[in-house]
OpenMM code with the backbone's topology and positions (N, CA, C; nanometers):
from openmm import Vec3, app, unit

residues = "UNK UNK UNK UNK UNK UNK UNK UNK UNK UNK UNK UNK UNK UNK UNK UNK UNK UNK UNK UNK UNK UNK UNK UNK UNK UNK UNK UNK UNK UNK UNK UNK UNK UNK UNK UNK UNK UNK UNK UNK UNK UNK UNK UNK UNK UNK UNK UNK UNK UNK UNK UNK UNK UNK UNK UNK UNK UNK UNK UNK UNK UNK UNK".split()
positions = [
    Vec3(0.0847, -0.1181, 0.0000),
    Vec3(0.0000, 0.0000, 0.0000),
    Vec3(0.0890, 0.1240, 0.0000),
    Vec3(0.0627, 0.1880, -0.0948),
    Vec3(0.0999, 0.3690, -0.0969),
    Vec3(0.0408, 0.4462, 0.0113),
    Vec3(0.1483, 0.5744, 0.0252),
    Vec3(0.1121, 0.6780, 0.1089),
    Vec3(0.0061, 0.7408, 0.0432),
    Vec3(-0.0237, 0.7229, -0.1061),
    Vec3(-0.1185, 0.7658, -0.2002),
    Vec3(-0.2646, 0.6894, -0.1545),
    Vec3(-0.2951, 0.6067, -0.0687),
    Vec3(-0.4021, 0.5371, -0.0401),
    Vec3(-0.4099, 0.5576, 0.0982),
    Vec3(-0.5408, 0.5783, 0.1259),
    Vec3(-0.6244, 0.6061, 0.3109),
    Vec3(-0.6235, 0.4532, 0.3389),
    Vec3(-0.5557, 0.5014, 0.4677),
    Vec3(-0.5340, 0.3465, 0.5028),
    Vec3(-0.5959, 0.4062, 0.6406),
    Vec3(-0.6284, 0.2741, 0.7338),
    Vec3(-0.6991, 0.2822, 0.8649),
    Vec3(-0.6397, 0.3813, 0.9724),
    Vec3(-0.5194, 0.4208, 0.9662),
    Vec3(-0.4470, 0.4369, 1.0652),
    Vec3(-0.3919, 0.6333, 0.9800),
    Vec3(-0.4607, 0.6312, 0.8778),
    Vec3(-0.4130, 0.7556, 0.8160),
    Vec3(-0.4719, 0.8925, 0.8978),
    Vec3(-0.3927, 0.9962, 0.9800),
    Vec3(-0.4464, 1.0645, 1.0781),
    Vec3(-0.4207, 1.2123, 0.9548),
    Vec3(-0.3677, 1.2209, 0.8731),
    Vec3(-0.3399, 1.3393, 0.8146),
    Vec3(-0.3779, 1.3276, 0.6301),
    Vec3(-0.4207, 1.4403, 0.6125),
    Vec3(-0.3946, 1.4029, 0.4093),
    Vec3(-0.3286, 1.5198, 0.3807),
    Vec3(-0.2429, 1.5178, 0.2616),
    Vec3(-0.1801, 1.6797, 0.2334),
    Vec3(-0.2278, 1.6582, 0.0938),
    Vec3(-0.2755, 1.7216, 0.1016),
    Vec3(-0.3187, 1.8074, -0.0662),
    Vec3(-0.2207, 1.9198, -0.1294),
    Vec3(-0.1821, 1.8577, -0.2444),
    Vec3(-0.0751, 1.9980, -0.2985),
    Vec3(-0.0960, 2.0094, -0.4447),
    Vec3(-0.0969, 2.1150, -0.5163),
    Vec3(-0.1206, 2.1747, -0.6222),
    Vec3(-0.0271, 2.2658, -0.7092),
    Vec3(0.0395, 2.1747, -0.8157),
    Vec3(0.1240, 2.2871, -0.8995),
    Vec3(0.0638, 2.3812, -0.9676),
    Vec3(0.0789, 2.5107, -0.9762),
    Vec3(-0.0458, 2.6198, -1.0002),
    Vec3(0.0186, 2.6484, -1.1430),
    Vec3(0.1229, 2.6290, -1.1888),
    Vec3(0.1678, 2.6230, -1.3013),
    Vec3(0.0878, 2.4762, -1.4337),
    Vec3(0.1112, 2.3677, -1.3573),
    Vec3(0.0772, 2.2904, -1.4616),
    Vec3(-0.0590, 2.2330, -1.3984),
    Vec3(-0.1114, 2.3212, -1.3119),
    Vec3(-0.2616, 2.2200, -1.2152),
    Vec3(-0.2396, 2.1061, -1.1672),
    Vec3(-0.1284, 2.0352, -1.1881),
    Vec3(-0.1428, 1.9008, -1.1840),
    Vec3(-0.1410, 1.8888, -1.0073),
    Vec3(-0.1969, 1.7723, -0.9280),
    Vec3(-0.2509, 1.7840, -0.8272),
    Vec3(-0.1944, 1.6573, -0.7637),
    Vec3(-0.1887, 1.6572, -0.6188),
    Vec3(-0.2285, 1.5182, -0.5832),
    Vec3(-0.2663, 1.5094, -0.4561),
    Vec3(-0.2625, 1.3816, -0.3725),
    Vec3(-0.2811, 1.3948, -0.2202),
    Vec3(-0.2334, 1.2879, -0.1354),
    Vec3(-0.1784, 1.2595, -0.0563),
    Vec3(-0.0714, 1.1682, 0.0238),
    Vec3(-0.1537, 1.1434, 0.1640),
    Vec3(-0.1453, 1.0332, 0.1590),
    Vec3(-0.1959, 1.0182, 0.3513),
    Vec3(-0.0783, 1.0102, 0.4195),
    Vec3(-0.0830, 1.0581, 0.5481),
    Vec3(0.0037, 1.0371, 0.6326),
    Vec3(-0.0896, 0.9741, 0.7986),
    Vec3(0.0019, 0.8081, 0.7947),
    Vec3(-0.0017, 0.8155, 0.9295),
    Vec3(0.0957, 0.8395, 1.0637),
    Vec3(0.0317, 0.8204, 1.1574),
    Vec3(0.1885, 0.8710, 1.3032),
    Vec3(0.3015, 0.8143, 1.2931),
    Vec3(0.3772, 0.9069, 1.2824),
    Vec3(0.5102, 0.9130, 1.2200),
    Vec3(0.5557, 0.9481, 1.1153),
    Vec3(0.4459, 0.9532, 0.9946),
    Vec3(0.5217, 0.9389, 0.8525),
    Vec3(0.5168, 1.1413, 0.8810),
    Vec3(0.6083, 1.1455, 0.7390),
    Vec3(0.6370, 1.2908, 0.6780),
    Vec3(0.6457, 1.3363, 0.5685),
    Vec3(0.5647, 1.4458, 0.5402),
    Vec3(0.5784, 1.5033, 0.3677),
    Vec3(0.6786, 1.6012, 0.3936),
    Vec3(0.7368, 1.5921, 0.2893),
    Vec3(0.8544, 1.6637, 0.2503),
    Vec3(0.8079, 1.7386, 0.1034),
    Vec3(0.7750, 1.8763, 0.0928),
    Vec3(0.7627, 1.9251, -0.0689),
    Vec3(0.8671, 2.0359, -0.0950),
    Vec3(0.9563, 1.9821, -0.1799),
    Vec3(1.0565, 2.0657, -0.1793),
    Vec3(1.0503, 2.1281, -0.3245),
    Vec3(1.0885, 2.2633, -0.3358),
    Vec3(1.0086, 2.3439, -0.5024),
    Vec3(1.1627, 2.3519, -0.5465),
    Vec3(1.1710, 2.3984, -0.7163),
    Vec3(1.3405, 2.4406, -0.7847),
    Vec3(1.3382, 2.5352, -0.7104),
    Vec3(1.4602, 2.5882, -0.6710),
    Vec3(1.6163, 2.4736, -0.7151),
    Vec3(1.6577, 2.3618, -0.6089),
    Vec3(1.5490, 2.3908, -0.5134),
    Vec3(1.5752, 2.2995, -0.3885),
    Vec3(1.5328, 2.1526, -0.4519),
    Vec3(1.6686, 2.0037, -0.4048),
    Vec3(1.5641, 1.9286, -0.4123),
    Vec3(1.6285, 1.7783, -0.2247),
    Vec3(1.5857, 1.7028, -0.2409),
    Vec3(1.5906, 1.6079, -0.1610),
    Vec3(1.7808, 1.5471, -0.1917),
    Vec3(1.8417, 1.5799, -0.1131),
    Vec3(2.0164, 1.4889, -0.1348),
    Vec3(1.9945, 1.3437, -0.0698),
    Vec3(1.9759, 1.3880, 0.0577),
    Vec3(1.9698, 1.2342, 0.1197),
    Vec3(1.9157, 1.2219, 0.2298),
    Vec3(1.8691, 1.1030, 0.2763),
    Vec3(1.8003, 1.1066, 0.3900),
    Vec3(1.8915, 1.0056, 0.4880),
    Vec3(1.9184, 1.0297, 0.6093),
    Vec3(1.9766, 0.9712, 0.6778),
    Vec3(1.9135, 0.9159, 0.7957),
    Vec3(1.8745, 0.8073, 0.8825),
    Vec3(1.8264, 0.7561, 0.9815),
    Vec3(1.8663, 0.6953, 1.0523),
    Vec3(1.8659, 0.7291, 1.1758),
    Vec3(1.9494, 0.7394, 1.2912),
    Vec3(1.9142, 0.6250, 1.3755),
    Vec3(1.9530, 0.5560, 1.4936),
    Vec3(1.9364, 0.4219, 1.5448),
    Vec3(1.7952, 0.4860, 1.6991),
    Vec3(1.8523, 0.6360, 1.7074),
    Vec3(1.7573, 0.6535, 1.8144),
    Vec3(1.6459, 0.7083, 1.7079),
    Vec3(1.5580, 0.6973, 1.6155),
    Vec3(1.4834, 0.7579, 1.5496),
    Vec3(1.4527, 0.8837, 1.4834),
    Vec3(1.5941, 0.9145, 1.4833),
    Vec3(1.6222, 1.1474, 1.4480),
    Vec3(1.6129, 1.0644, 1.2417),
    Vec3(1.5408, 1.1599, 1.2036),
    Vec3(1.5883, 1.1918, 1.0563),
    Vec3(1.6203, 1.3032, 1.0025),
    Vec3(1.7171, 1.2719, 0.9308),
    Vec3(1.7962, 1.3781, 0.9017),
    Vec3(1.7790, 1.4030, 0.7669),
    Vec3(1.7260, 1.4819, 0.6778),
    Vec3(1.7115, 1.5194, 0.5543),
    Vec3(1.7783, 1.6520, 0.4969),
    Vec3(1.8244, 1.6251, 0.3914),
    Vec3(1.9899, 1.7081, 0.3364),
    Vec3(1.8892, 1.7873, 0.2255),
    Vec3(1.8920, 1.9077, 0.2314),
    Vec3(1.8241, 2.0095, 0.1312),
    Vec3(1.9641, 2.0655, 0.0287),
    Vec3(1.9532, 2.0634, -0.0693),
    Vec3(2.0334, 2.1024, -0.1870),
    Vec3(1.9957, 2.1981, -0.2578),
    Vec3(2.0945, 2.2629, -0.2839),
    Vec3(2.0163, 2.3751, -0.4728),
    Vec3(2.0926, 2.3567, -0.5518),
    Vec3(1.9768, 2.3401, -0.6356),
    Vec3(2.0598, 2.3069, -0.7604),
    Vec3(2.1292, 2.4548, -0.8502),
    Vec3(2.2012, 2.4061, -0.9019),
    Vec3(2.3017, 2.5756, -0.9591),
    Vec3(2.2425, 2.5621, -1.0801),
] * unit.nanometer
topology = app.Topology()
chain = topology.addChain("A")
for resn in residues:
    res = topology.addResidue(resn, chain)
    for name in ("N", "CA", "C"):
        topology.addAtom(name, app.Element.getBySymbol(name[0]), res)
C-alpha cells in the first residue's frame, strides 16, 4: 500500500497543487510518517536515519 491510499491508521492528508501545470495530488500520512515538498532549485540529497529515530534530511540547490 501507498502513502497515495487512506489506510486505517491515516491521521493526516496533504493536498498539494502545482499552479503552473494544475497538476494535483494527495498523500496520507499516518503517526510518524512525513511530507517533505521541496520546489526548484531545492531538491531532496539524502536522507539519513538514525538508530535513536532522528531523521535527518539534506536540502540542496541546484546551480
Amino acid at each position: 500500500m501507498s502513502a497515495h491510499e487512506r489506510r486505517d491508521d491515516s491521521i493526516v492528508r496533504v493536498t498539494a497543487e502545482d499552479l503552473a501545470t494544475r497538476e494535483d495530488g494527495v498523500v496520507y500520512l499516518a503517526e510518524g510518517d512525513y511530507a517533505l515538498i521541496p520546489t526548484e532549485p531545492l531538491y531532496l540529497d539524502s536522507t539519513v536515519r538514525h538508530v535513536n529515530g532522528t531523521v535527518v534530511l539534506t536540502l540542496k540547490r541546484r546551480q
